[in-house]
N, C-alpha and C positions, 0 to 999 in steps of 0.2 A: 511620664515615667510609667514604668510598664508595673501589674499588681503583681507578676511573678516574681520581679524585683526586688519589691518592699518587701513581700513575702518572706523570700531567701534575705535581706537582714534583719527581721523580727527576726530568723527561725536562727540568725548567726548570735544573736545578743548575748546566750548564756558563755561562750566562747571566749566573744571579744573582752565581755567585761574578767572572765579569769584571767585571761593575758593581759588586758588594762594592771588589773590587781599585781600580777605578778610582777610587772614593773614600779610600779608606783610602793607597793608596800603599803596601802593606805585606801579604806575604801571609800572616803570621800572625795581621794583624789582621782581613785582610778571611775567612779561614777562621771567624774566630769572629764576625763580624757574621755570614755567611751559614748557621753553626749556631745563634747567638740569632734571626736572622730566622725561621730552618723551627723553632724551639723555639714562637715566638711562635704562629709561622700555625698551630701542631698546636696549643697550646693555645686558641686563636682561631678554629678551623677553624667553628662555629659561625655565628659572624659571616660570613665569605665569602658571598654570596650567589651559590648557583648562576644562569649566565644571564651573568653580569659576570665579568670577564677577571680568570683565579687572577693570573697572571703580572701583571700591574698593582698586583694586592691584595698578592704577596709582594715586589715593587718597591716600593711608601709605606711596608711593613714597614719595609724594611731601610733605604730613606731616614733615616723615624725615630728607628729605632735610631742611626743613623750622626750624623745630628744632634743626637741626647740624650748620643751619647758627643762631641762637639765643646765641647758647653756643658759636663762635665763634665770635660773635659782641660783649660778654662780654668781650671777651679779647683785642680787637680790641679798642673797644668802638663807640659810635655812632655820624655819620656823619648827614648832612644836603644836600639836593639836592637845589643844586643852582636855577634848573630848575622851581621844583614846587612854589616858592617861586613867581617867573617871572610868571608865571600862575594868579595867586592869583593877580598880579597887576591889568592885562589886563581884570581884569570878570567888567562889565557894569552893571547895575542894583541894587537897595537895594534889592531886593526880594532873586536875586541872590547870592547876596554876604552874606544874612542873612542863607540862605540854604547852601551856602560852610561851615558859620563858624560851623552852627547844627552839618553837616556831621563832620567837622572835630573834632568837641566837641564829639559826639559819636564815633570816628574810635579810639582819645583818651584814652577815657573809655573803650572801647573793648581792646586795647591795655595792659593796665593796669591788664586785669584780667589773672589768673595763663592760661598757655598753653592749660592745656586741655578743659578747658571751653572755650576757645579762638576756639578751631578746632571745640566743639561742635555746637557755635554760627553759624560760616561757613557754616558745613553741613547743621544744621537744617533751622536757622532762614535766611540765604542767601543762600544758595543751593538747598534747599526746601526737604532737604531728610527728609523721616520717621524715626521715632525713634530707629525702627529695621532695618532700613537700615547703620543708622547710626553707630550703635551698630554692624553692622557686618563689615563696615566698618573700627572704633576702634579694632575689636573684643574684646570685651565687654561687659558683661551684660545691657539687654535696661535696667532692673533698675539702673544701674550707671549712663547709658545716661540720663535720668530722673532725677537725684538727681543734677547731674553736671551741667543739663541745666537750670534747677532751681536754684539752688545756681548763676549761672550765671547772670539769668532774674534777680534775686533779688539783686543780685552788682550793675550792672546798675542802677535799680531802684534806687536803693539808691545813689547811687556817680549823676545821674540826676537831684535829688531831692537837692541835696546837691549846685548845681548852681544855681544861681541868674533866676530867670522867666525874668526880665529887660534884652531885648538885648540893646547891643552898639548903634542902631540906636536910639531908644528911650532915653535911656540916653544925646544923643545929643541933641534931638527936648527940654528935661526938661533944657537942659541948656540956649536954645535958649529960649523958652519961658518961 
């Protein structure tokens, strides 16, 4: 394997592992999607066709990976990380802990919405790809990328809308005063 190769996926990691993360919800799990992913693409490195985009070929990697562990946690079913839980104790400030619950109130909702709008959100809105990047990425017509990212935006929208504006801390100060 050529060292310009390894090079351009050392120089992809900080990337892969945000799109890992934004699937997964989790960064233990998304650490080991993005080491079964570069596990994959070094034993597959073969297949790559030089000329055609690494970063796309170790993005459908780890899509599928991510997808093959989905169908397999239906069978399984879902677990809780003891760890994260121990996190959440330890965080100091109302500011802070009002921006963990946002985040985890939208990771949620992101959650919730079908797969492929789930990998779209990734690339586009957290990965920062274009539309046709995106799209070449899926390989996909960008109008599907479009119609999916939209139906997306507008889930969210709506399941957002759908929660109370009154956080928790507020609702204590009305109890107090």
């Amino acid at each position: 394997m050529k060292e310009d190769v390894r090079q351009r996926m050392i120089e992809f990691l900080p990337r892969l592992r945000r799109f890992a993360f934004s699937l997964t919800s989790d960064w233990d799990q998304s650490e080991d999607l993005v080491q079964d992913t570069y596990v994959r693409a070094l034993s597959k490195i073969d297949q790559w066709q030089v000329g055609t985009s690494l970063e796309s070929w170790l993005f459908r990697i780890a899509q599928n990976l991510w997808k093959d562990g989905l169908k397999a946690k239906k069978v399984r079913g879902s677990t809780t990380d003891i760890g994260t839980v121990q996190d959440l104790i330890g965080t100091d400030g109302r500011t802070n802990m009002e921006s963990r619950l946002t985040l985890n109130a939208v990771t949620k909702m992101i959650e919730q919405l079908p797969a492929d709008q789930r990998v779209l959100i990734a690339l586009v809105c957290i990965d920062g790809l274009s539309y046709k990047e995106a799209a070449d990425v899926l390989e996909t017509p960008i109008g599907t990328v479009m119609s999916r990212l939209c139906r997306a935006r507008q889930s969210l929208y709506s399941m957002i809308n759908e929660q109370s504006p009154v956080s928790e801390s507020t609702k204590l100060e009305n109890r107090r005063g």
